[in-house]
N, C-alpha and C positions, 0 to 999 in steps of 0.2 A: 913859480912865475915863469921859470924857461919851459916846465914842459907844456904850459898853458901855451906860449907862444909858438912851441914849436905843432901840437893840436893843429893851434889856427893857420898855422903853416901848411900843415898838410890836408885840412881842410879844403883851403884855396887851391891848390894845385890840384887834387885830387880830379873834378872837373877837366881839366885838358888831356891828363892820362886815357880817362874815359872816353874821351872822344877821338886820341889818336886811332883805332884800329878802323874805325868809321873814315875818318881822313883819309887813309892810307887806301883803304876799298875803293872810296870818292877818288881821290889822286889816282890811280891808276887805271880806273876803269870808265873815267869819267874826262879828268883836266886834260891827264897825257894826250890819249886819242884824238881828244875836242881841238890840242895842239896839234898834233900832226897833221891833222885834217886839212889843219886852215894851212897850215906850211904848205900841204902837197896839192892844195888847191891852186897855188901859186907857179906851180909847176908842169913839166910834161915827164909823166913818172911810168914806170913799167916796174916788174916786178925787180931789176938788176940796176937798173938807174934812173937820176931823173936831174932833170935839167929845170936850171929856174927858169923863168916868162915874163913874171910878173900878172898883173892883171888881166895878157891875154884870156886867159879860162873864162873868166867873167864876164869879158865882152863878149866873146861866140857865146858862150852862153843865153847871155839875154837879147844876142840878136839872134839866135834859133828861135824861129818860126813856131815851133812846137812848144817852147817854152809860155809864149805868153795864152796859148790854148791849154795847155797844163796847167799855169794858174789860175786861167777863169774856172777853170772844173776844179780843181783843187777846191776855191773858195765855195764855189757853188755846193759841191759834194758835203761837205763840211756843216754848212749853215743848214743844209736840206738834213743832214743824217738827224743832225743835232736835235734840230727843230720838231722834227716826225718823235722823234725817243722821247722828247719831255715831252708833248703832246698827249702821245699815246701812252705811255707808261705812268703815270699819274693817276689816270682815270683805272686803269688795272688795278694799279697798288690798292688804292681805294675800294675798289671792288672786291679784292683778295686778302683786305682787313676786314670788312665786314663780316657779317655772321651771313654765311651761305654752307651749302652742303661741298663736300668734298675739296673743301678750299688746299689743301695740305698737298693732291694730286695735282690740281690747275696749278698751282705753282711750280711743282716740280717739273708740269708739261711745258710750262712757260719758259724755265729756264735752263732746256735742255739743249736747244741750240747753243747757245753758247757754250758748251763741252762739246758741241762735234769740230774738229778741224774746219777749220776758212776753207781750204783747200777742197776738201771733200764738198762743203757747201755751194762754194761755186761750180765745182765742175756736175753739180747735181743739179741745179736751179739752171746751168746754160744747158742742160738737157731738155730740161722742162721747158725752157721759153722756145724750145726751137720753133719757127714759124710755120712747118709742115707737120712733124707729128710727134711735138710735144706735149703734154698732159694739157698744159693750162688752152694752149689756144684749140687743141681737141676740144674742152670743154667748152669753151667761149664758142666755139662752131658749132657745136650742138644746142644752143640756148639762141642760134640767131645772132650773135654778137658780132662785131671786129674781130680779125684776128690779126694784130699788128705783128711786123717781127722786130721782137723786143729788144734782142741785142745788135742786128743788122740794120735797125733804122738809126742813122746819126741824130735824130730829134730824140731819140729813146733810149738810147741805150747808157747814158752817165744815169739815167731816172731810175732805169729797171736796175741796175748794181745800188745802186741807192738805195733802192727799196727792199732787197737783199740783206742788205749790210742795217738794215731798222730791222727786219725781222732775227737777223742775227741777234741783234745787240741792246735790242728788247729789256729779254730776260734779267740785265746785270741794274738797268736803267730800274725797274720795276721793283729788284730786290735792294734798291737803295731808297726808293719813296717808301718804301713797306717798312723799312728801319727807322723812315723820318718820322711816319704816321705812327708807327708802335710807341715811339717816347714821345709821343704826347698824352697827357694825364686824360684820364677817361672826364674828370671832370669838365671840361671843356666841352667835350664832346654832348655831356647831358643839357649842357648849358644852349646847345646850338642847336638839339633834337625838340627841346620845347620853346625855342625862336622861332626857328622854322624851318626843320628839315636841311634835308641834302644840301641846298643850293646854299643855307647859313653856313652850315658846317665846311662846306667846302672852302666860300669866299672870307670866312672871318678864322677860319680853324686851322684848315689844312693849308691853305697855301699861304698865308701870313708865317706858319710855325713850320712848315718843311720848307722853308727858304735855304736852309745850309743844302739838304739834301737835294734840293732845285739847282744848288751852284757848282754842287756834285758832278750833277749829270751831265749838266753844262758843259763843266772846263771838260771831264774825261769824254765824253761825246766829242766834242771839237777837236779836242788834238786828237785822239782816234781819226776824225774826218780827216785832218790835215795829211796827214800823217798814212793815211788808206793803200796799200800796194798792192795786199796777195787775193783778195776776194776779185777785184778787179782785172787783178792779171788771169787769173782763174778763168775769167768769166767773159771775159773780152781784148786781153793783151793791148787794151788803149784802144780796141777800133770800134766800130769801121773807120778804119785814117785817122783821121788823130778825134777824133768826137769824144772819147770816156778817157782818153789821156791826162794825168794827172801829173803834179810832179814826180811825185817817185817812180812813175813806168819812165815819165821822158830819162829819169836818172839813169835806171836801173839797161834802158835801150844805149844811151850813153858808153855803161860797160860793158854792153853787148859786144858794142862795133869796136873796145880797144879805145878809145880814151880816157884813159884814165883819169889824166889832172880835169878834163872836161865836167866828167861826171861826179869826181870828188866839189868840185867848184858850187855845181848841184847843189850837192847835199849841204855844203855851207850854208847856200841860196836858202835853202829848205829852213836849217836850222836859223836863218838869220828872222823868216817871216811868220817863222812858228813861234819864236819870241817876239817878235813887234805885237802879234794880235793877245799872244797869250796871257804876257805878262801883266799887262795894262787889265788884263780883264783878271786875270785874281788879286790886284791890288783894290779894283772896285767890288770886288764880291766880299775881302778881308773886310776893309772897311763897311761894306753893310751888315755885316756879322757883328761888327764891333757897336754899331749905332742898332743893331735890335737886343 
């Protein structure tokens, strides 16, 4: 009887064991920081000392001019990356499930941007878009076309880093629909080819039952968006003037210039808007998970 109880005893506990080393990773690399942050956001800090403030950080902050042009590009950048990547990477996946010739290649060409460096990407693509003799507007000039400059016009240039950052980020979006569409039962599929083709299959098949993989792309697309620093910085450093300025360039300019609590304050800002939009949106996506 005692060693029955004492079993059940270790039974129970065994569960929090298992999970302290996880905690401890979590708590240190995650609570502490997430603490200090908001502490020294509070503050006016240098590497030797720092002085409290209080809320001053916060107020300059959101009365800088730059800030509120940083979050309209923030959100803009965000809802645009997102939107292009399920858009376009859906119709891929599906094309790259099918039966076609060389499919095994197409995908690996597809998702090889995403293994080159950001860095290396942007500082290659603002080659290319220069407005005198970059590849792309070279070609547009010989076809008769516009040649706009792409990262020097302020109407264009959050667009053209947008449109960047989808051909980037393509490849990951595409091999997530490709995993949603392979665990579906072929059965389905035969059922939808003697309904009526593509357009059945599509609207009753594939996007009813790659919904998880849809909410995938979604959430990691968007915080990706939100979240966007080094392709942009790469590729335009926030200009011309503040036009492709995001929050995390206005941050990161922030630690440029030496304030420190300034641009920690930021990053709270950041962290504070990346959970208002985030959270609420994977609590609606669990719950559609749960009702399909």
């Amino acid at each position: 009887m005692t060693s029955n109880m004492q079993s059940r005893a270790v039974l129970r506990t065994y569960p929090y064991w298992f999970y302290l080393p996880a905690a401890i990773v979590f708590g240190v690399f995650f609570l502490v920081p997430t603490g200090l942050s908001f502490y020294f956001s509070l503050t006016r800090w240098s590497l030797f000392d720092a002085t409290f403030i209080g809320f001053d950080n916060y107020i300059t902050f959101l009365e800088d001019p730059m800030l509120m042009s940083g979050l309209r590009n923030t959100v803009i950048y965000a809802v645009l990356t997102m939107g292009l990547k399920v858009i376009i990477a859906l119709p891929l996946a599906m094309l790259l499930t099918s039966i076609i010739r060389l499919k095994g290649l197409l995908r690996s060409i597809l998702f090889f941007p995403t293994l080159v460096s950001t860095i290396a990407i942007g500082i290659t693509f603002a080659a290319l878009m220069q407005p005198s003799a970059g590849l792309i507007n070279t070609v547009l000039g010989s076809l008769g076309l516009p040649q706009p400059d792409w990262l020097g016009n302020p109407r264009l240039a959050l667009y053209s880093v947008a449109l960047v950052d989808v051909w980037r980020g393509i490849g990951i979006a595409t091999v997530i629909f490709i995993a949603g569409i392979s665990s579906i039962p072929q059965d389905y599929f035969e059922v939808a080819r003697l309904e009526g083709g593509t357009w059945v299959k599509f609207r009753h098949v594939i996007l009813p039952l790659c919904r998880n993989a849809t909410f995938t792309v979604i959430l990691l697309a968007f915080i990706g968006g939100l979240r966007s620093f080094d392709l942009i910085w790469a590729m335009t450093r926030g200009g011309p003037g503040f036009a492709s300025d995001v929050l995390t360039s206005v941050i990161f300019k922030e630690y440029q210039a030496g304030f420190y609590g300034l641009s920690t304050a930021g990053n709270v800002v950041l962290f504070i808007l990346v959970t208002i939009i985030i959270y609420p949106l994977m609590r609606f996506f669990n719950r559609m998970e749960i009702e399909l």
